[in-house]
N, C-alpha and C positions, 0 to 999 in steps of 0.2 A: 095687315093694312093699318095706317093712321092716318087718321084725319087732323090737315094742319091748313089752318084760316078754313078757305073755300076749296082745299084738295082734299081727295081720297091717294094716298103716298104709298105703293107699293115697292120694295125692294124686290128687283126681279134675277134670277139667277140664270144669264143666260147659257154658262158653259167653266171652262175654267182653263188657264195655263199655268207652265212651270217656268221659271225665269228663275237664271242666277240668284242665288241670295247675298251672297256679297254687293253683287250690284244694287239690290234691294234693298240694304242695308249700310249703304258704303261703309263711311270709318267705325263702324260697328264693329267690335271682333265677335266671330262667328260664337263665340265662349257662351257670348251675350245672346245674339237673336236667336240662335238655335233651339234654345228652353221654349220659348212663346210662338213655334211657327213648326208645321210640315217640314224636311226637308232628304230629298232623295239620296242616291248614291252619287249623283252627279251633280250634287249641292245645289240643285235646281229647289226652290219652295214649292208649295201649292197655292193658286192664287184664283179665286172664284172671278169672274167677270160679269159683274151688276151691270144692269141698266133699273136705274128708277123712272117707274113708271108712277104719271101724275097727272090725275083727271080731277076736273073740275065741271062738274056738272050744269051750273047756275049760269057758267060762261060757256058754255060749249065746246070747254077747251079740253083736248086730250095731248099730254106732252109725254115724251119718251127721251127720257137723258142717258143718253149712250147707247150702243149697241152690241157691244162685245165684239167677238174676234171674224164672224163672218163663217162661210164656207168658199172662200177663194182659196183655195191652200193646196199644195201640194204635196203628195203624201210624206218625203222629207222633210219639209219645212213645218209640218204640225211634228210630226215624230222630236223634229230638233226644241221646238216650244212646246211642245205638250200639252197641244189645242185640242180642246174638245167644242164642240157647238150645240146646240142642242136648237136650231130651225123652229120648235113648235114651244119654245119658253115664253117668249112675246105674243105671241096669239093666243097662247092658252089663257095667259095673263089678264090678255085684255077680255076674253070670250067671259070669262069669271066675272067680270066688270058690266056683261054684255052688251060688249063693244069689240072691233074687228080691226084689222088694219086701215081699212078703208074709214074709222075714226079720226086718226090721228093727224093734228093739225101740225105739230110742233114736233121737230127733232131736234134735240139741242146736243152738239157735240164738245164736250170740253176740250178736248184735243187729238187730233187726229192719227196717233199712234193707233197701230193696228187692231189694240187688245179695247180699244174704245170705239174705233169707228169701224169695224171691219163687218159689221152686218150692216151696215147701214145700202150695201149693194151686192149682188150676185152677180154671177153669170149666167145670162140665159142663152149662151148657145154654146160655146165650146168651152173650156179653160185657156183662162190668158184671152179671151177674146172680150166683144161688148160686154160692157157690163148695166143694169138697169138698179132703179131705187127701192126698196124694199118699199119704202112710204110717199109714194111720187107726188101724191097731192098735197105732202104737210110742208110746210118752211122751214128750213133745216136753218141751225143756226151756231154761227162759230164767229169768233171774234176775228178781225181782219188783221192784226199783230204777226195771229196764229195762222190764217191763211196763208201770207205772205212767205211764214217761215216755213211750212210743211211743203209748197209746191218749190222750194230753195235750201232743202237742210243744210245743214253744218254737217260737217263727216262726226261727229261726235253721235248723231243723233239718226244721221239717213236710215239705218235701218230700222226705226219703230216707225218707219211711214213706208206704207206703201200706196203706190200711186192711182194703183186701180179704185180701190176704196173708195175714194173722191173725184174720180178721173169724170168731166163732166157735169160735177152736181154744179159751175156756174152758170155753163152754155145752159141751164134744163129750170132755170127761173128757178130754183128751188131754196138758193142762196141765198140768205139774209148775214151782211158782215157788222157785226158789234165792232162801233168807236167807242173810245175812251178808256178809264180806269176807273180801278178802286169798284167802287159801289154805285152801279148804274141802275134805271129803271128799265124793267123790260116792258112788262103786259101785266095785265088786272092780277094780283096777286103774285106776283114775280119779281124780282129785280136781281141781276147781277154781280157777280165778285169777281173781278179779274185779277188772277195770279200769272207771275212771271218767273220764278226760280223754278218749276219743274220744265217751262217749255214756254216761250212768249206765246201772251194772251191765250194761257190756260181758262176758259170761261166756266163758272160754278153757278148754277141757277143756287137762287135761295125760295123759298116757296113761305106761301103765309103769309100776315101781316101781325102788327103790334109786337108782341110780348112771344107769342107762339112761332117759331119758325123752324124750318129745318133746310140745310145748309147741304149741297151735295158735295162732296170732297173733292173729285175726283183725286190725282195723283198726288194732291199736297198732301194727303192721310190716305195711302191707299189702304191700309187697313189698321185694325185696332192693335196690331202692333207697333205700328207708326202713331202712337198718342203723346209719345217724350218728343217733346221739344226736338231735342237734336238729332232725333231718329230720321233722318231723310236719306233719300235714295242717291248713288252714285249717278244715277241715268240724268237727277236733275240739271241741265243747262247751269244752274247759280243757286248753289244748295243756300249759299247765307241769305239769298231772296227769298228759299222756301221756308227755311225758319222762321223771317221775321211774317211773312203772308199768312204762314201756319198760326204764329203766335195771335195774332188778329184773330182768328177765324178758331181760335183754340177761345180765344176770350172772350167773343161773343157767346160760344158754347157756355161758358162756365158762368159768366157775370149776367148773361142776359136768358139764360133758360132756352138757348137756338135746341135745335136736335142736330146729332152729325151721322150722316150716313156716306158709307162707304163702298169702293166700285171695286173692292178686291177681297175683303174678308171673307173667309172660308164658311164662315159660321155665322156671322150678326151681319145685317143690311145696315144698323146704324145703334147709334147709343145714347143717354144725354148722359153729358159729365158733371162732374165736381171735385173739388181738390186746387192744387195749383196751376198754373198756364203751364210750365217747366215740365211736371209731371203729374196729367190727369187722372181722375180717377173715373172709373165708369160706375155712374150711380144707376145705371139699369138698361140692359139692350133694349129695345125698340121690337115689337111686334109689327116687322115690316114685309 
């Protein structure tokens, strides 16, 4: 756990999948990422699925950024991604905190790809049927860019959204849609980074204030493999937007002392760097 401004910052592990690593990787040759990553017989990676979990006590606030892949799934379709969940990661989480679901004010989803929003709902009666919110009383929040584009994909992208996930969180008041770009404010110790090269209006809480902060990734750095500049994913919508978004968010890491924590490393919830923006260095993982 670390404490940043008025938060207690947990890196939570809620489960993990396996996804293509070329995809992972695009114009990488596999020569290259193969050395620094898991990688099966079916060149699938291993890919941990964080949710940061961030309470703030003095405000009453308990936030939960992401939620991993869900148990909507069908025994094919984990078989084919290599979905694991793990149901009691977030409660245990929060129970340690002692606090419960019934805390949590704030969901904040960067993007509603399966492997980020997919706990965010269940089914409580059959599969393929209703589904209900894991957290029905907190304000879920995603950027409206990105709402637009997840209930409308691109065929490039339709299959990292599935529909149930989100099916209903507007009709259920539970929606809150972020306007704007770049660097917005959100809430007392909060504000905003909106990226567009992995998926429009990718939304990344940053947490803290002044000199101290720490910065959630989500897909612009899914993990501490992704720290070179030009290391971006095939899956991105406009890889030269995630470069240059990453480069920003690489620079506040280095030049301004942020911390960067990550929604997919197998091993580290987050790191602070130093070294160049091109290619970082990790000057020490994070006890997250």
């Amino acid at each position: 756990m670390l404490k940043v401004g008025s938060f207690e910052v947990q890196s939570v592990v809620t489960g993990s999948v396996r996804l293509d690593g070329g995809a992972m990787f695009g114009v990488v040759p596999k020569v290259l990422w193969e050395k620094v990553t898991d990688v099966d017989n079916l060149n699938r990676i291993l890919l941990a699925t964080r949710a940061l979990l961030a309470v703030d006590r003095e405000h009453g606030r308990v936030v939960l950024a992401d939620t991993g892949c869900g148990t909507k799934w069908t025994a094919e379709l984990a078989a084919r991604f290599g979905v694991h969940f793990d149901p009691d990661a977030i409660p245990n989480a929060l129970k340690v905190m002692g606090l419960s679901a019934a805390d949590v004010t704030d969901v904040v989803i960067t993007h509603l790809h399966f492997d980020h929003a997919g706990g965010m709902t269940y089914w409580y009666d059959e599969p393929d049927g209703p589904t209900r919110l894991y957290y029905p009383q907190a304000r879920h929040w995603v950027h409206r860019a990105h709402w637009g584009h997840a209930n409308n994909p691109h065929h490039k992208d339709r299959a990292s959204f599935i529909a149930a996930d989100f099916a209903g969180l507007e009709h259920g008041g539970n929606l809150t849609l972020v306007e704007g770009d770049g660097f917005l404010p959100a809430f007392d110790g909060v504000e905003w980074f909106v990226s567009h090269g992995h998926t429009p209006g990718q939304l990344h809480p940053v947490f803290g204030a002044g000199g101290e902060r720490l910065v959630f990734a989500g897909d612009l750095c899914p993990t501490m493999a992704h720290l070179r500049l030009a290391w971006v994913m095939a899956y991105d919508m406009e890889p030269v937007s995630t470069i240059r978004e990453k480069e920003t968010i690489l620079h506040r890491c280095i030049e301004d002392g942020w911390f960067l924590a990550f929604p997919h490393d197998p091993k580290v919830g987050g790191v602070a760097l130093e070294g160049p923006v091109e290619r970082p260095i990790v000057a020490r993982a994070l006890s997250l």
